[in-house]
MISE-68332 format. One record per residue: residue in one letter; x, y, z of N, C-alpha, C in turn. Coordinates in pm, whole numbers, plus 50000, padded with zeros to 5 digits. Each point is the difference from the previous one (the first is absolute). Last residue first. Example, Ala and Ser with C-alpha at 12.3 -4.5 7.8 and 13.67 -1.06 7.14 Angstrom:
residues 2
S512854977550708500825011950006499235010950073
A500294942849993499115011950000500905012050000
***
This chain:
residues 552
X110711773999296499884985450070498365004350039
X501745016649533500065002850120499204988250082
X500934992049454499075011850116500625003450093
X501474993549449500554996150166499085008250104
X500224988949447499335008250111500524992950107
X502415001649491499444993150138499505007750076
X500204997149433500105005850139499544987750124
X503184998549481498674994750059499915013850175
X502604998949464500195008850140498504988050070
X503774979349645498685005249985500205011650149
X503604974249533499585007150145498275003849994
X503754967649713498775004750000499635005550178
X505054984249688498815004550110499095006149993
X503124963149702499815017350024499444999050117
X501524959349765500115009549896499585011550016
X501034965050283501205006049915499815008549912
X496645001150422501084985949936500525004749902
X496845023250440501155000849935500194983649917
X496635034850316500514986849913500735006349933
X497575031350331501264996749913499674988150015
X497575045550314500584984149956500444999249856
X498445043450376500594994149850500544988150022
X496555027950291500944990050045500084999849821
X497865035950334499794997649882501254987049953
X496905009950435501045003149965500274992549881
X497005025250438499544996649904501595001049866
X499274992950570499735006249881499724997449870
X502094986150549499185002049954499865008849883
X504024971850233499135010449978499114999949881
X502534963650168499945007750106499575015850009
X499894941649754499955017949974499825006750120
X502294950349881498555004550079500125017450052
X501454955049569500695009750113498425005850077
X501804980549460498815000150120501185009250110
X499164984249434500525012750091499114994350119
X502284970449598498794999050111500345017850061
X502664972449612498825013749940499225004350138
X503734970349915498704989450037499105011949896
X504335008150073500264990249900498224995349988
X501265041550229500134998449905499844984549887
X497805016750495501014994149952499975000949886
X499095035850360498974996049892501564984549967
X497545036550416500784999049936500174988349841
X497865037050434499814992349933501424999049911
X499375023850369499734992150052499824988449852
X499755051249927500644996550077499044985250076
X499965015149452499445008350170500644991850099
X503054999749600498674994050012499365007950095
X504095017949736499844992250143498584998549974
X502275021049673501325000750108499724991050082
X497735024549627500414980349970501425002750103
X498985045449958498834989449970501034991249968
X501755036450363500214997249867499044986149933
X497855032550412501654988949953500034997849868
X497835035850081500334999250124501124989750001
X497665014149638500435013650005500464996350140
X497044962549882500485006849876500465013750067
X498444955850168500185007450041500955008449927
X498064960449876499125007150035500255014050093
X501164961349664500435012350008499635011250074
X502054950450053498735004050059500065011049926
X501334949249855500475012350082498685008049990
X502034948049851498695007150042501145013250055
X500184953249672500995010950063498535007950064
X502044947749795498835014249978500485005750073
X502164958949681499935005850113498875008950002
X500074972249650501224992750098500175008650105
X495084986049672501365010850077501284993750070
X495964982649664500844989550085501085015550029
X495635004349724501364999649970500954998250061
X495835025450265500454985749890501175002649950
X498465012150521500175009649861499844984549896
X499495017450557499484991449887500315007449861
X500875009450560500295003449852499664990649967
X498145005650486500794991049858500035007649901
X499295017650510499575000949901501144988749933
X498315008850519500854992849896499485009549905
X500045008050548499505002549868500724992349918
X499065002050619500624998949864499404996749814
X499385036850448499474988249971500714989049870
X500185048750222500574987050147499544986849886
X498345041649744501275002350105499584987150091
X497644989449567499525008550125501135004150067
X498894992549414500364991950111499315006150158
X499374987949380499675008250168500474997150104
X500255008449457500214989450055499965004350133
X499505004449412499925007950134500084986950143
X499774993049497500585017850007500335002450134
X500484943349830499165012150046500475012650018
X502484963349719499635001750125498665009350014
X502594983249610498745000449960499375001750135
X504655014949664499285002150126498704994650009
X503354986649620498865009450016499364995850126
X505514996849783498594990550052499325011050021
X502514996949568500685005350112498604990650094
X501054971549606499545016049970500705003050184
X503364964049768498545002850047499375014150033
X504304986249656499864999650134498135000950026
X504564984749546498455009950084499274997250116
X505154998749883499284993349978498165008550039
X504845021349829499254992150137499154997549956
X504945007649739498415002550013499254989950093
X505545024050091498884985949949498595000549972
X503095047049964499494990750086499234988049988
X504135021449666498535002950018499474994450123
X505395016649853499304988350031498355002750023
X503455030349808499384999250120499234987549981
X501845019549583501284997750078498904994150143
X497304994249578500545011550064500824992250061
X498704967949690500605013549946500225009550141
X497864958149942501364998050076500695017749951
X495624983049829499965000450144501025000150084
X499145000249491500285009550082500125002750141
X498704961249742501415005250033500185010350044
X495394982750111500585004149916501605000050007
X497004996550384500804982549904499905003549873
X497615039250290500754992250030499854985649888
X500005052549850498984988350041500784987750044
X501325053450029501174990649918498294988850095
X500955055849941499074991850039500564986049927
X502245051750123500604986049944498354985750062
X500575058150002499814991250062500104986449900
X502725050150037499494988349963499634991950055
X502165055649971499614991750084499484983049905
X500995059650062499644989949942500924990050040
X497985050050179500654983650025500074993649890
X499435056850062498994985849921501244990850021
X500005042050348500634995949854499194985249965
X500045039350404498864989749975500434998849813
X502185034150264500954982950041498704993249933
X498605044749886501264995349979500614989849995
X497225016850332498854997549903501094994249886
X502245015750377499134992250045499364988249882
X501895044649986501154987849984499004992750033
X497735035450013500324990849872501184996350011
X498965013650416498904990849956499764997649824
X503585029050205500194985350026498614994749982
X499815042649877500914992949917500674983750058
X496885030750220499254995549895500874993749912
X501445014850408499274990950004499344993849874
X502775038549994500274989950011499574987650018
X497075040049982500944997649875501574988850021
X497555016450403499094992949912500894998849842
X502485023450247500064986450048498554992249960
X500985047849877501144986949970499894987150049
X496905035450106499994993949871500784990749967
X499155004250505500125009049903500074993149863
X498064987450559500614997049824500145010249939
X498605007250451500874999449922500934998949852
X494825003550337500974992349960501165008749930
X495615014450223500134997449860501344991749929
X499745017650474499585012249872499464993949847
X501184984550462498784993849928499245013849924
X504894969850310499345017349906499174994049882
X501894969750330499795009650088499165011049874
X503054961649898500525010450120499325010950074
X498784974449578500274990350110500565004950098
X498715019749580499475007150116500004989250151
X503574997149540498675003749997499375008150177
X504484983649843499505013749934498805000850015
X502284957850163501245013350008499445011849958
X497674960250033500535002450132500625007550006
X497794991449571498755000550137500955005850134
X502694992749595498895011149953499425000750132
X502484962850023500915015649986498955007750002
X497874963749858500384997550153501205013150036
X498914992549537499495003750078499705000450165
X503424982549716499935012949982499055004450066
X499834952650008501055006650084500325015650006
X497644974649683499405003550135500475005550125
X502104988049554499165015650008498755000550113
X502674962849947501115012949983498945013249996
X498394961449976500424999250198500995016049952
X498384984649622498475002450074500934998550188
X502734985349665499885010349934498535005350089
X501394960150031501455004250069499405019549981
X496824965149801499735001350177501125007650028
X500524988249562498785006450019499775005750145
X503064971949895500485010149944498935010050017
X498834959050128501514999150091499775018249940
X497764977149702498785002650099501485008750075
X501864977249641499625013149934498885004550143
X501794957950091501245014449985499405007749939
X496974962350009500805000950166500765012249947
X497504978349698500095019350015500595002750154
X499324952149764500615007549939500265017550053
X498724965050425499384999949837501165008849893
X498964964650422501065009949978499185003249838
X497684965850270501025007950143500665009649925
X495204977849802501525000049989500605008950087
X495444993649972500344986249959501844998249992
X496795042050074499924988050125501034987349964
X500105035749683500205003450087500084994550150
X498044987349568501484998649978500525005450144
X494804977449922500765016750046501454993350001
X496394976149687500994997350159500255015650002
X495854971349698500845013149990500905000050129
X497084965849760499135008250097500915015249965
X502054966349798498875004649943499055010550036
X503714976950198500395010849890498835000349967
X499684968150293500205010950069500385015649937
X498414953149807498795010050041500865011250093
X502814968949792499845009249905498815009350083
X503614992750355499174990549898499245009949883
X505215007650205498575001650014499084992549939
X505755010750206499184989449961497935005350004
X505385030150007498724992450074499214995349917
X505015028750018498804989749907499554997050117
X503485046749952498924988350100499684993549876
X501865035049897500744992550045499824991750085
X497085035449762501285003950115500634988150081
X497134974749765499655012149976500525008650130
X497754950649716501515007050035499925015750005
X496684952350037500155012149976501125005650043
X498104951049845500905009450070500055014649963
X495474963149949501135002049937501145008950128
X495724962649931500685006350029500915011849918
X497014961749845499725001750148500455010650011
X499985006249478500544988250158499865007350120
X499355025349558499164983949954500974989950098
X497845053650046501124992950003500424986450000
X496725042749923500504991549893501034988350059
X499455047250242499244993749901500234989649939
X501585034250432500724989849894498684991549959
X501285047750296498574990149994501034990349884
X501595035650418500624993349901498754986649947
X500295051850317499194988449959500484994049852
X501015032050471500585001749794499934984149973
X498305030750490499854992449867500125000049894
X500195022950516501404998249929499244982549874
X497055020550358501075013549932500874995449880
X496954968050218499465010350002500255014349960
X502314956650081498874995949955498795012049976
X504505001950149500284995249891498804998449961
X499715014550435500925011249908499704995849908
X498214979450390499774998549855500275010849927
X502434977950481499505015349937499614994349855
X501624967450269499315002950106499035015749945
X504044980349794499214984450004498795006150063
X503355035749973499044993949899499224987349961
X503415022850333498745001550029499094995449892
X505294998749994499414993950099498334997350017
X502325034049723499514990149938499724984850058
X501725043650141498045002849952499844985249968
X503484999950376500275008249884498154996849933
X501964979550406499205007749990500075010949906
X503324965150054498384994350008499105008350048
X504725013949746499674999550119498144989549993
X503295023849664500484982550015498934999850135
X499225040949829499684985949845500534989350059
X498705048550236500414987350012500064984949916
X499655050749918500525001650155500374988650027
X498415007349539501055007750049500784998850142
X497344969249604500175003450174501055007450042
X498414976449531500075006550027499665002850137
X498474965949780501234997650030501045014350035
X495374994749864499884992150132501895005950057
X496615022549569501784989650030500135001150161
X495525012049621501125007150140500234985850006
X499315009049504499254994950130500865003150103
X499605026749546500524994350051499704994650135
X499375024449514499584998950125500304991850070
X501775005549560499675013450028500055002250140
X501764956949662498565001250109500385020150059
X501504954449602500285016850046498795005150059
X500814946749840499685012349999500585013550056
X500474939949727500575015250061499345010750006
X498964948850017499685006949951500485014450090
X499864943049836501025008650060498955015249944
X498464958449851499814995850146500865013550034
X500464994449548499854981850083500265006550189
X499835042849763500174991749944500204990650072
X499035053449980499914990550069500404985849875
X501025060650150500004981949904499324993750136
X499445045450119501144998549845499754991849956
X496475019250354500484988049910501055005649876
X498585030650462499394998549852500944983649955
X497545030050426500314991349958500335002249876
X497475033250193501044999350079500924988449965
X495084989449920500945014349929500685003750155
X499224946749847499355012050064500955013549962
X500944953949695500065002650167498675013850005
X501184953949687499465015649975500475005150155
X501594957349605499415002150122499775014650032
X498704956149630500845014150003500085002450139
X498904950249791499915012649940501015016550046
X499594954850178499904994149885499595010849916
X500645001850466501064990349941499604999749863
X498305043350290499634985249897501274992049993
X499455037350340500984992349935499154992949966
X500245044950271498424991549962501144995349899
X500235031350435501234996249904498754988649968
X499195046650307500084988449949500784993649886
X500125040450464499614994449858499724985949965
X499615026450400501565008649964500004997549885
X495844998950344500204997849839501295005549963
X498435013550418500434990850040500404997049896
X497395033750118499094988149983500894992549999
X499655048550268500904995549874499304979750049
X499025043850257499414993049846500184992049929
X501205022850416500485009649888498884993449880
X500554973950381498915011050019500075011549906
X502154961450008499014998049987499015009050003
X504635009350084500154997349862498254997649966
X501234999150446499975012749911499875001849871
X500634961150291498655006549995499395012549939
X504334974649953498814994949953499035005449987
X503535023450246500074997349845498694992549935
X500924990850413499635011950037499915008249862
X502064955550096498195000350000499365008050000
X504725003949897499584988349928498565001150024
X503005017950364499775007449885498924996649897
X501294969050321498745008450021500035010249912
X503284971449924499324989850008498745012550034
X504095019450017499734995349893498854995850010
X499995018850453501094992749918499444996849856
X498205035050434499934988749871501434994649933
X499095032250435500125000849849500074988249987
X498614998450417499655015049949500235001549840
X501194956550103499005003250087499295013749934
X501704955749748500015013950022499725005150124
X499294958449758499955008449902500645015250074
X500604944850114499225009850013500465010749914
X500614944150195499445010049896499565014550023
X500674959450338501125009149952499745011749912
X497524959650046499435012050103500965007050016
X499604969149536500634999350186499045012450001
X499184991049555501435004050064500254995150116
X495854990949816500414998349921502005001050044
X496305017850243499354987350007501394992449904
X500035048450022500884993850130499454983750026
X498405027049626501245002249994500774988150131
X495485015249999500264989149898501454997350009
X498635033750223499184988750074500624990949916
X501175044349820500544991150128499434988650061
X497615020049718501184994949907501084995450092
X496235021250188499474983849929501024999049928
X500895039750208499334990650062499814989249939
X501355033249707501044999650075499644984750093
X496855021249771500404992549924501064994950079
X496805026550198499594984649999501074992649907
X500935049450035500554992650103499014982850045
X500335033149570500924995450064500234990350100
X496865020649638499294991950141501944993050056
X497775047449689501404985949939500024992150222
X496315033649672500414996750130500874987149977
X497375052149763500534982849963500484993650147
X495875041049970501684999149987500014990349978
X496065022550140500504994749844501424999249939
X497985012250444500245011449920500144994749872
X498674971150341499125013750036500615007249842
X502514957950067498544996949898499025016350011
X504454995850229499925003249897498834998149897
X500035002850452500575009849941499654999349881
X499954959950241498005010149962500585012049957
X503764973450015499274997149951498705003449984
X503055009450314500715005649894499334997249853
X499034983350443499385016349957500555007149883
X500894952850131498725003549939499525011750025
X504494990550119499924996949891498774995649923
X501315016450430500075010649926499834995549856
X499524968950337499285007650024500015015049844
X503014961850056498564998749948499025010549957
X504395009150270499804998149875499354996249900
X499854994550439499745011849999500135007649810
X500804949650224498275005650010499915017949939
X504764981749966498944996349916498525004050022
X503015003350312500395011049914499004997549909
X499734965950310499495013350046500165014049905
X501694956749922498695001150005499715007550013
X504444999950092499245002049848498995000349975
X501894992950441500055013249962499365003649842
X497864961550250501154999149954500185016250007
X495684981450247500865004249886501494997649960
X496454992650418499804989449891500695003449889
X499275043650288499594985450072499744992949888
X502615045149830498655000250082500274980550011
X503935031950077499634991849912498544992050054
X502315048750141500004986050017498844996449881
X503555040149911498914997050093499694989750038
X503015003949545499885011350121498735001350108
X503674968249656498295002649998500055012750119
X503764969149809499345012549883499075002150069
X501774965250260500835015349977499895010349952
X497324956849980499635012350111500745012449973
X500184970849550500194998750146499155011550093
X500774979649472499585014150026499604993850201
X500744969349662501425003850047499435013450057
X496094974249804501174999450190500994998049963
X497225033749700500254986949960500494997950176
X496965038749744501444998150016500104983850060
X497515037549589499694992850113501575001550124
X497645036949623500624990349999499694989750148
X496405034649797501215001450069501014983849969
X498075020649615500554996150130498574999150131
X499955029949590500134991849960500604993850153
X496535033849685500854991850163500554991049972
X499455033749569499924990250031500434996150166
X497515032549580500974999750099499484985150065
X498875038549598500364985049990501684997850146
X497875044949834498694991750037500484986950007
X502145051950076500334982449976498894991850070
X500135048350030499694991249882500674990249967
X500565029050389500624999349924499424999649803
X497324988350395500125011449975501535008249903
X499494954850156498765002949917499845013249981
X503494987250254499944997649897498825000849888
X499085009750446501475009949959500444989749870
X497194977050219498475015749905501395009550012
X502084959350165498934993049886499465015049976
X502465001750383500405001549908499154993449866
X497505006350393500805011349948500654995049908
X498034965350134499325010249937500515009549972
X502434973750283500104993949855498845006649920
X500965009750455501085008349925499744992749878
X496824992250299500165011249983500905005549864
X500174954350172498955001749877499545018649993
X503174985850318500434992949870498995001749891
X499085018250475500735003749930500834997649855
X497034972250249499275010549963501085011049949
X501754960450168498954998549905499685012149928
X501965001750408500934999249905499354997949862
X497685000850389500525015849990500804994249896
X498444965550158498595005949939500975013049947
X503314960650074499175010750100498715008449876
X504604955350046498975008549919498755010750099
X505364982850147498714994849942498885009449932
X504925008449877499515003450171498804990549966
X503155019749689500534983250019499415004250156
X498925032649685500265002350118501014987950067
X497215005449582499714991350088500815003850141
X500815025249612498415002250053499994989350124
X503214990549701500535010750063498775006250119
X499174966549652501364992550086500155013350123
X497525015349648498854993150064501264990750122
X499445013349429500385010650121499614989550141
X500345010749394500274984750087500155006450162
X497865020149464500685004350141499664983950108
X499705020549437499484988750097500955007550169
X498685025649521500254999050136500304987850051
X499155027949452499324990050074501415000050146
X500615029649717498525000949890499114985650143
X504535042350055499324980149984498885001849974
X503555037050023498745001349985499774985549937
X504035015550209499984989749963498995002849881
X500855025950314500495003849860500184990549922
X497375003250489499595005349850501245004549913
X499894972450338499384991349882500165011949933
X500935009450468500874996749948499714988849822
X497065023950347500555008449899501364992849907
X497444978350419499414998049858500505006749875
X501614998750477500784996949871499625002449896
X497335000050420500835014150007500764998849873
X497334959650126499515014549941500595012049974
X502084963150138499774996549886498695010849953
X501314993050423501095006549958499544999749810
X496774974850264500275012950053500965009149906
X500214954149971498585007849894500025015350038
X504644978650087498294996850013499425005149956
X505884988150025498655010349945498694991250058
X504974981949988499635004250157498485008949934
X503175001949563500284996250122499005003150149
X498725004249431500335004750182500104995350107
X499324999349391500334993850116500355010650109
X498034994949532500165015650087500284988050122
X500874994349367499884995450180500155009850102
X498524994749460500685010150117499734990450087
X498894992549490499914993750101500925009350080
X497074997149512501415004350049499315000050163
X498374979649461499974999050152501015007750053
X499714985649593499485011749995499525004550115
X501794955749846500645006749990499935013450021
X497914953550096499435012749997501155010750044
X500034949850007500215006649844499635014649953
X499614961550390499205003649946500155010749856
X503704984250179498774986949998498665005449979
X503565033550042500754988049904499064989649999
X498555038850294500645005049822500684985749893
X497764995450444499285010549930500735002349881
X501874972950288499474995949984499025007349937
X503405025350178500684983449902499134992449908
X498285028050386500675009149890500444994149863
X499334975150435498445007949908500395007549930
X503034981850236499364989149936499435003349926
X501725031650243501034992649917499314990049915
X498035016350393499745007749914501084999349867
X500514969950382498345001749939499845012849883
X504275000550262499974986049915498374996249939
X502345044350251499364999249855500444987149927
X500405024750459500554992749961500394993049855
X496465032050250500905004849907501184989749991
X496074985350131499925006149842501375007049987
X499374981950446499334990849878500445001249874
X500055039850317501374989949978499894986549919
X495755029949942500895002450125501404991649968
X496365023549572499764986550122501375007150160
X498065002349413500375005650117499654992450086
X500505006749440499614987250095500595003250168
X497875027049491500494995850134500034990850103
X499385006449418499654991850163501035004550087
X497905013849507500825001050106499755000850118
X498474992549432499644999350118501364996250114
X498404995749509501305012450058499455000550131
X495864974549751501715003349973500705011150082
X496504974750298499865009349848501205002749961
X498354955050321500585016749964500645008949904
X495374973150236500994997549952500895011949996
X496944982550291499534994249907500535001449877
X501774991750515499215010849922499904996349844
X499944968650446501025006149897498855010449957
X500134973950514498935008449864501015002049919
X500294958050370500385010549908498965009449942
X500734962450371498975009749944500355010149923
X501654947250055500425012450087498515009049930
X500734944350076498965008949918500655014550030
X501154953850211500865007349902499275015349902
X497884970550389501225011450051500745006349860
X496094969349920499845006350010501315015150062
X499874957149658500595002150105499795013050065
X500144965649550499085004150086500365000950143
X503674999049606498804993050046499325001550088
X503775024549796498695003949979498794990049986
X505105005050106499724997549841498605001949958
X501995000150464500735009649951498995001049843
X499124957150235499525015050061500355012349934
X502144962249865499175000249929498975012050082
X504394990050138500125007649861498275001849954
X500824983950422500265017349986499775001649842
X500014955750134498195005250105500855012849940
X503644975049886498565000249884499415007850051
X503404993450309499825011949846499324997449916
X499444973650373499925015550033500075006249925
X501344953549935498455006350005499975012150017
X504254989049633499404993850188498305006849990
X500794986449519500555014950105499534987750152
X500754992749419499104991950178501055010150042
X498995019449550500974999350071499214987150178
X498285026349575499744984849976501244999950098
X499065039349898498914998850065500524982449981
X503765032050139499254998149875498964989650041
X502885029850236499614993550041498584998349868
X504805020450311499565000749872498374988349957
X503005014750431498404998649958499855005149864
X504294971950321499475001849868498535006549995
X503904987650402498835001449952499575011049844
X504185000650249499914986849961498704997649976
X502995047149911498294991050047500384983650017
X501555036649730500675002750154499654991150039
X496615023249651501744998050014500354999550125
X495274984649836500345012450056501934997350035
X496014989249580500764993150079500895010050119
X494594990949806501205007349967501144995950094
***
């Protein structure tokens, strides 16, 4: 996708030669074998019509760029018009304070919870047994106070991460021996971020794995960007919003299927429900779509900036996992053809229409860029109402009578969430399929991209899993791959919730890209999970091998 402002481009269509780094991300990101990228999600198994989500949390949330997404993204892409969405944001809040509030849902009466908590908990102090134990104190309580409510469909979600712009300055106490201030925030944030997890598997709750996503999307992110790159410290930028959304959305359930579009050239074409076909004819075919794919191009806080959402998507499988409106083409009697569509053409082979392309990955701007814009203007407007509701009337001041809200203002709320439902108007729209060295091939206005030539398979790792070294002693390993690589890549993920993964090898070792050689002479002892990479034009094949490192 293309990020405005930018002299760097990550729009990033799959037949694109990419520098190295942004291949090793796109194709990591894209779901080649890669143990750091794995987060631990639980989704819930599903959600029942008319169903109402509270989405609560601390300043995170009440900012309401993640919960913007998910709202947007619940009713216009996933199409679940029968959904209604509240935001309970709280400035500076904790789990703690977040018990005394709990009253503040009930006029909402939510059918389903997620709660994002845990930045605040951390104290920005190092981590302590006493702090622990209090975090998973207060995350049972509130979990059997919703359950006691009867809200059986609840979701942990977080903790979020934080990134090195997050300094000493932010930190309070000393910074434990060998850390960064972030590291250190981070170890503690780990921490809370697998109790937040036996929480939720103990009570049968859902679990949106925020903070490995944040981590390994940053790892990637900054291989690909500079070491400049970052998402945020305490609050998130666009770009972390984006992963915090993902996980939620994953954990809500939602499968990602926005639709399909199925084109015989030589017969009829059909779409998916939410889709419908007006015409089609020689290759052109007009529809009216209901549902609608989330629009990259939309960024409230930062659309020209390089940390806007759409910065993060070479590195986030949003498109490959949330966002699919699958364009299949049948029948098509040449190599190739041009696809035209929201004012883009791009060049495809016939096996690439056949298989099926995500319209969404494959193109930087789509037709519903302004009907999505309208959609999102209208979900900040009535998030914004609620954020009034929490800081000006509810029990955010202290009073835990049961909150504030009065009728009128739930009854407003309910009328900006059908403006909401309302802005979601049927697009119509055309995709223009034109077979290359037909005349038609000069027809769209946009010039098509030259057709490429066919390239070699990706290379297949054939090194060894594992590999041994001793502290003081010196170690090699060879990458070996086939299919003639032009570069390789090695990183470490092995220190997951402390440093950001694929940041740094174990210490003392190091690796040459052009050769593939990792050597150097290890200075600590353990057991360490090492991700390698080939690379040639037509992708990257990643493996995890282990190194044992003894002691002298």
């Amino acid at each position: 996708m293309k990020v405005k402002g930018c002299s760097m481009k990550v729009f990033l269509p799959r037949r694109s030669i990419l520098p190295a780094l942004m291949l090793l991300a796109l194709s990591l990101a894209c779901g080649s074998p890669r143990s750091a990228a794995q987060t631990a999600t639980i989704p819930l198994k599903n959600l029942p019509p008319n169903s109402r989500l509270a989405v609560w949390g601390d300043s995170i949330t009440e900012v309401t760029l993640y919960p913007r997404y998910v709202e947007a993204y619940l009713l216009a892409c996933a199409g679940r018009k029968d959904i209604s969405v509240c935001t309970f944001g709280h400035s500076g809040e904790t789990l703690s304070g977040m018990i005394s509030r709990q009253t503040d849902l009930q006029a909402f009466h939510p059918t389903v919870v997620s709660f994002l908590y845990g930045m605040n908990d951390s104290q920005y102090s190092p981590d302590t047994p006493e702090k622990d134990a209090d975090f998973d104190k207060n995350l049972h309580t509130v979990l059997a106070l919703l359950a006691a409510k009867g809200i059986q469909q609840r979701i942990v979600a977080g903790p979020t991460a934080v990134d090195d712009t997050f300094q000493v300055s932010d930190f309070h106490g000393d910074i434990p021996r060998g850390m960064t201030a972030a590291q250190s925030q981070n170890a503690t944030l780990a921490h809370f971020r697998d109790q937040a997890r036996a929480a939720a598997v103990e009570t049968g709750s859902g679990f949106a794995d925020v903070h490995n996503r944040m981590m390994d999307t940053y790892g990637l992110a900054k291989l690909g960007l500079g070491p400049q790159y970052d998402f945020g410290k305490v609050h998130p930028a666009a770009n972390g919003h984006l992963m915090i959304a993902y996980e939620l959305l994953k954990a809500l359930g939602c499968d990602g299927d926005i639709g399909s579009i199925d084109v015989d050239m030589t017969g009829a074409a059909r779409a998916s429900v939410g889709h419908r076909v007006i015409s089609f004819s020689k290759g052109a075919v007009v529809l009216e779509s209901s549902r609608y794919p989330f629009c990259y191009n939309y960024d409230p806080t930062n659309r020209e900036g390089p940390h806007s959402m759409a910065s993060i998507l070479p590195y986030l499988p949003f498109s490959q996992d949330l966002n699919r409106l699958i364009l299949t083409v049948r029948h098509l009697d040449a190599p190739h053809a041009n696809v035209t569509w929201g004012g883009q053409t791009r060049s495809f082979t016939r096996a690439e229409l056949a298989q099926g392309i995500n319209l969404t990955a494959e193109f930087s701007q789509t037709p519903f860029d302004d009907a999505f814009t309208r959609v999102m203007q209208a979900v900040a407007d009535q998030q914004e109402f609620e954020n009034y509701m929490i800081k000006g009337t509810s029990n955010y001041n202290g009073n835990d009578n049961g909150g504030n809200f009065d009728s009128n203002m739930i009854a407003i709320d309910a009328e900006k969430q059908a403006e909401v439902k309302a802005a979601i108007v049927p697009v119509r729209y055309s995709i223009v399929i034109t077979p290359a060295g037909t005349p038609e091939a000069a027809a769209p206005a946009i010039p098509a991209p030259p057709i490429t030539l066919p390239r070699p398979d990706r290379p297949v790792i054939t090194s060894p899993d594992a590999a041994a070294g001793a502290v003081g002693s010196p170690f090699t390993y060879q990458i070996i791959a086939t299919n003639s690589p032009t570069n390789y890549f090695s990183t470490s993920p092995s220190a997951r919730g402390v440093v950001p993964p694929a940041s740094s090898l174990p210490a003392g070792i190091g690796y040459d890209m052009t050769t593939g050689l990792l050597s150097g002479t290890p200075r600590t002892a353990g057991i360490f999970p090492i991700q390698i990479a080939a690379m040639n034009e037509s992708g990257v094949t990643t493996k995890v091998i282990t190194l044992t490192v003894g002691g002298k």
